[in-house]
C-alpha positions as a printed NumPy array, in Angstrom:
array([[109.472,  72.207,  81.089],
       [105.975,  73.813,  81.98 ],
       [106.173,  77.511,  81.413],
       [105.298,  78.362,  85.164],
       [108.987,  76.666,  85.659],
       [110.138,  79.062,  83.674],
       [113.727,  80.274,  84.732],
       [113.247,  83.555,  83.076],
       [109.863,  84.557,  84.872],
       [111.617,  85.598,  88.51 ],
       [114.163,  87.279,  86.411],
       [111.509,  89.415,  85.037],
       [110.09 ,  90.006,  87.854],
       [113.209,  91.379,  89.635],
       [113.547,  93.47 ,  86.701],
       [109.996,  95.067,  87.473],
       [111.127,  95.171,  91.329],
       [114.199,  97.179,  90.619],
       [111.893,  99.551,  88.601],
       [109.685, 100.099,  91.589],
       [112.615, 100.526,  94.151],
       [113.649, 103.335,  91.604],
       [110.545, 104.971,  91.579],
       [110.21 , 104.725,  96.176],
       [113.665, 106.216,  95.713],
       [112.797, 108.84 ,  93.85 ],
       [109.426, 109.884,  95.436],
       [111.493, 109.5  ,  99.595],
       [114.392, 111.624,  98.275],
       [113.187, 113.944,  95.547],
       [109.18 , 114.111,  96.554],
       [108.142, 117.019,  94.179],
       [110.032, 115.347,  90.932],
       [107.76 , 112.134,  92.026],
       [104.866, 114.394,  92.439],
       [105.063, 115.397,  88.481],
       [105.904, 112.116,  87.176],
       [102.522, 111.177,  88.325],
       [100.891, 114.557,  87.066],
       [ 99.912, 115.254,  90.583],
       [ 99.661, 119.484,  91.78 ],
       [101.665, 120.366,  94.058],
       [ 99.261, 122.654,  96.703],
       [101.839, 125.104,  96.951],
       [102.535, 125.709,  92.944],
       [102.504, 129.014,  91.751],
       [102.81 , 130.557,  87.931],
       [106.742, 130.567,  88.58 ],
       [107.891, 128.531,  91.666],
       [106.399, 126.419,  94.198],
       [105.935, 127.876,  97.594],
       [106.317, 126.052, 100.828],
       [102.92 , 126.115, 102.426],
       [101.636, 123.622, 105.294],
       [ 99.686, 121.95 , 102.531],
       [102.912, 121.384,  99.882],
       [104.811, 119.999, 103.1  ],
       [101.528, 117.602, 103.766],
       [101.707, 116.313, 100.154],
       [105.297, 116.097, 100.188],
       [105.3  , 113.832, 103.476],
       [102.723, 111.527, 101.918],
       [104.397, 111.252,  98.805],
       [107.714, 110.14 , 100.94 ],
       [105.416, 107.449, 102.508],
       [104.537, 106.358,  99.184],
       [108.334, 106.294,  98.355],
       [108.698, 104.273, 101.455],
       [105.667, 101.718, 100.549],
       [107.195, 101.534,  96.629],
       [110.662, 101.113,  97.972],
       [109.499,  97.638, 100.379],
       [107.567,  97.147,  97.407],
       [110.306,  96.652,  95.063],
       [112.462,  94.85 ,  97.414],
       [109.86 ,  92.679,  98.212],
       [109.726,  91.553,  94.52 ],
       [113.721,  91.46 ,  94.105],
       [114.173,  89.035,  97.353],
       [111.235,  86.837,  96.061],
       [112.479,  86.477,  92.861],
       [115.693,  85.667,  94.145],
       [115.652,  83.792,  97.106],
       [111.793,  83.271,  97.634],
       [109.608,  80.097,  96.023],
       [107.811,  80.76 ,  93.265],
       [104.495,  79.832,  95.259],
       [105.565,  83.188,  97.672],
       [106.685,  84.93 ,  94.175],
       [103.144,  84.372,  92.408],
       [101.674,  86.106,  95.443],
       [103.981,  89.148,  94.977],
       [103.292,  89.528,  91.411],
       [ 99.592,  88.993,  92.113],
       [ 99.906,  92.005,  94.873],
       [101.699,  94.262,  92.937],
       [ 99.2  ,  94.264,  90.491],
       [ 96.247,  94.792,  92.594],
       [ 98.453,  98.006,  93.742],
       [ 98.422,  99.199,  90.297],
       [ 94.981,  98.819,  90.138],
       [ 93.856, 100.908,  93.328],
       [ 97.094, 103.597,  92.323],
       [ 94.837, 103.927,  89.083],
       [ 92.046, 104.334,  90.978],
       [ 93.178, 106.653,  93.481],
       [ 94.86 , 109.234,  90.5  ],
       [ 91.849, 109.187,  88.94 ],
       [ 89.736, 110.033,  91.797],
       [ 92.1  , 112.867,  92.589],
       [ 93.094, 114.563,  89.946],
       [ 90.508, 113.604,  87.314],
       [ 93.3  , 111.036,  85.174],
       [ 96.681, 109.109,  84.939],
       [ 95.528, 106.072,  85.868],
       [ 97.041, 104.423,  82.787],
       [100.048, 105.496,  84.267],
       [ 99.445, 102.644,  86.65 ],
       [ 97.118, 100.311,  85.054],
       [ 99.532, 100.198,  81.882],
       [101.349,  97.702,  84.357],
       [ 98.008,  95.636,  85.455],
       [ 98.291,  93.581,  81.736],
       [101.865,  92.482,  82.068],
       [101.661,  91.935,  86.279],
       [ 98.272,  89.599,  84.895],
       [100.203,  87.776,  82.296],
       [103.068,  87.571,  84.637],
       [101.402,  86.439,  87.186],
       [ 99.093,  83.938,  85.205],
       [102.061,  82.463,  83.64 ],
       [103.54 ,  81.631,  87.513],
       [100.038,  80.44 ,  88.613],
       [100.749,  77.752,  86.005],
       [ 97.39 ,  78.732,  83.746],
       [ 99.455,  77.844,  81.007],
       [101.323,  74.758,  82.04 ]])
């Protein structure tokens, strides 16, 4: 059987889907918990509490959108590994990992770091994905 046939790949890959409907979870419900785990400030952070200010609530709302985008994300990769064809899965995985990429990007642009917070992800979506492509069939 060639190793893109694989019935352990989408399995894998639903694994890595559940992780990121987690993290969208986490960042629509509990936005300043989602805001540390990516070592972001939060604008309204003082020495002892965090206040609200018009900026925190900004931040906040754009880290909910970024739940949001995780969230369809992660179920995008679940009901492709599932029910989807590996063709439509190999896309996924390919997509996910250029979202890593520009996530890296974009923390390191903003707060100066992090990225391999996101990039540690870009080897195993590439090896992932290569493996589905059938570049080692």
């Amino acid at each position: 059987m060639p190793v893109s046939q694989s019935p352990y790949l989408p399995r894998i890959v639903g694994g890595f889907g559940i992780f990121a409907f987690g993290l969208g979870v986490n960042a629509l419900f509990n936005p300043r918990s989602a805001l540390a785990l990516f070592q972001f400030p939060h604008p309204g952070a003082r020495a002892s509490s965090i206040e609200d200010t018009p900026e925190g609530r900004l931040v906040e709302s754009v880290m909910m959108l970024e739940g949001a985008r995780t969230i369809a994300l992660g179920t995008a990769l679940m009901s492709t590994s599932y029910f989807g064809s590996r063709k439509a899965l190999t896309v996924m995985v390919w997509t996910s990992t250029l979202v890593a990429v520009a996530d890296g990007f974009i923390s390191l642009r903003q707060i100066g770091g992090g990225q391999w917070g996101h990039w540690g992800f870009v080897p195993v979506g590439v090896v992932i994905g290569g493996l589905l492509s059938g570049l080692a069939d």
